[in-house]
N, C-alpha and C positions, 0 to 999 in steps of 0.2 A: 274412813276405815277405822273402825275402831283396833286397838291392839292388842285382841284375843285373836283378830282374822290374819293379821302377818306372821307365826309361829303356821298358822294351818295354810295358808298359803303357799310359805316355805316348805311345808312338809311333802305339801301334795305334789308341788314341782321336782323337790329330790327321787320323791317312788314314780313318779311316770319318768324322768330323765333313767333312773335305777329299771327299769323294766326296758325300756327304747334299747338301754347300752346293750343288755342281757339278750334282746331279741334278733341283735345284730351280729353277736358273735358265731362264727363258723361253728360248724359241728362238732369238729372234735375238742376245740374250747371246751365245751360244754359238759362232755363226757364225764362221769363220775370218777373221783379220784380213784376208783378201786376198777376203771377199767384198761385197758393194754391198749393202745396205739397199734397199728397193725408195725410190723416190724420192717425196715424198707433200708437197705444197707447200699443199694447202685452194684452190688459184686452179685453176679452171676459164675454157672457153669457155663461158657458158652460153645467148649467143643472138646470133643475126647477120641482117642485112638485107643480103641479096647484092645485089638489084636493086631499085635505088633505084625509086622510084615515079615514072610520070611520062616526059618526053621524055630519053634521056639525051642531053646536049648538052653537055655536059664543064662546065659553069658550076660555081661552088663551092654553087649552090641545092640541083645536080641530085648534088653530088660528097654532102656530107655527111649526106643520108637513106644512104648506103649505111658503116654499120656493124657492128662487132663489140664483144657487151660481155663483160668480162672481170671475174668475181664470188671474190671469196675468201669459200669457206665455214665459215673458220676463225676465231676470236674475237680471236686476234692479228694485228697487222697485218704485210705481206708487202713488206719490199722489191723493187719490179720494176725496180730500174736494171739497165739493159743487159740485161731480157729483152729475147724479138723474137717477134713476130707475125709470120709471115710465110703466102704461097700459092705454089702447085704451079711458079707462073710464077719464085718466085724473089723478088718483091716483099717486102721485106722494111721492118719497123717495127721502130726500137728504142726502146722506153721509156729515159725520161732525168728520171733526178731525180725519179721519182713512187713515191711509200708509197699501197698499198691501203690502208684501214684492213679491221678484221676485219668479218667480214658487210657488204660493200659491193659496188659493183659498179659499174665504171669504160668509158664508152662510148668507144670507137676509133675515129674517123669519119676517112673518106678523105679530104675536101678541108682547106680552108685555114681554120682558126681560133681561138682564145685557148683556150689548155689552163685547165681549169678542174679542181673537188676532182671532177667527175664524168664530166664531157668531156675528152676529149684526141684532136688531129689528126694525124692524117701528114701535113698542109701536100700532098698531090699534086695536082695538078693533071690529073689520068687516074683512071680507074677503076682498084682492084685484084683484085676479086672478080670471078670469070667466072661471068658467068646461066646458064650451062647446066648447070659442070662446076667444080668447084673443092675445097680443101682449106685452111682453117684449120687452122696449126702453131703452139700456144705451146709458146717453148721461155725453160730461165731462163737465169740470167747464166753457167752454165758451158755450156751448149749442150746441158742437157740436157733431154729429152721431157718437159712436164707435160700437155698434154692437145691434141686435134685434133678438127672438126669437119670431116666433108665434106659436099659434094652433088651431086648427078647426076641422074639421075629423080628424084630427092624431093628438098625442098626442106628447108635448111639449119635450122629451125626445128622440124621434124617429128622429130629427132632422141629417140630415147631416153637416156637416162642411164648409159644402162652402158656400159662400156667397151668393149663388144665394137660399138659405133656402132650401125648404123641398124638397125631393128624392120620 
């Protein structure tokens, strides 16, 4: 072997070992630095009580049966400061200083009362969920989409699980 051929030798075995690694990596490995990951947080909406039971009479009796709860399906727990809940009206909730834990599920009640490891209020004093027509937005602390529930002719509860919304 003369020793012009070990330099090219070496060379050719680094770019096919360099091409083998490349062609092994998963997909999103791969993805161009200027592309987005799809966005996957484990915290869903997973059930809501639009119209509260009963007379609505704006009382905090009548405000807090009308909830949303909010479940991380995920084993780690989820910072939600400065996410926001909000409806189609604009009404908007922003979490302040609350950790999900993982496998949990944390109740959003409209009227006025002591946040707790599993309640927590929006302090309003009005309703924010419309009985006829409405849409549940969680969005996280950069303002991005994590999941939505609406309702119209069916009710908010009846919902399927897939992303593609109602069944």
């Amino acid at each position: 072997m003369s020793s012009r051929s070990i330099p090219r030798i070496a060379a050719a075995t680094l770019a096919a070992g360099a091409a083998l690694g490349t062609s092994t990596l998963p997909a999103y490995a791969q993805a161009s630095p200027h592309q987005a990951l799809p966005y996957r947080s484990g915290v869903v909406i997973s059930s809501v009580q639009y119209d509260s039971p009963g007379f609505d009479d704006r009382s905090n009796y009548s405000l807090n049966p009308e909830w949303i709860d909010v479940t991380n399906t995920f084993r780690r727990s989820v910072n939600l400061d400065s996410w926001t809940l909000s409806d189609e009206d604009g009404h908007t909730n922003t979490f302040r200083h609350y950790r999900l834990v993982g496998r949990s599920t944390v109740r959003v009640h409209t009227g006025i009362g002591r946040d707790t490891f599993r309640n927590v209020y929006q302090d309003r004093r009005n309703y924010v969920w419309d009985n006829r027509s409405d849409t549940a937005t969680l969005r996280n602390d950069y303002g991005r989409f994590v999941d939505e529930i609406s309702c119209g002719s069916r009710r908010f509860g009846d919902r399927d699980r897939d992303r593609d919304g109602w069944r």
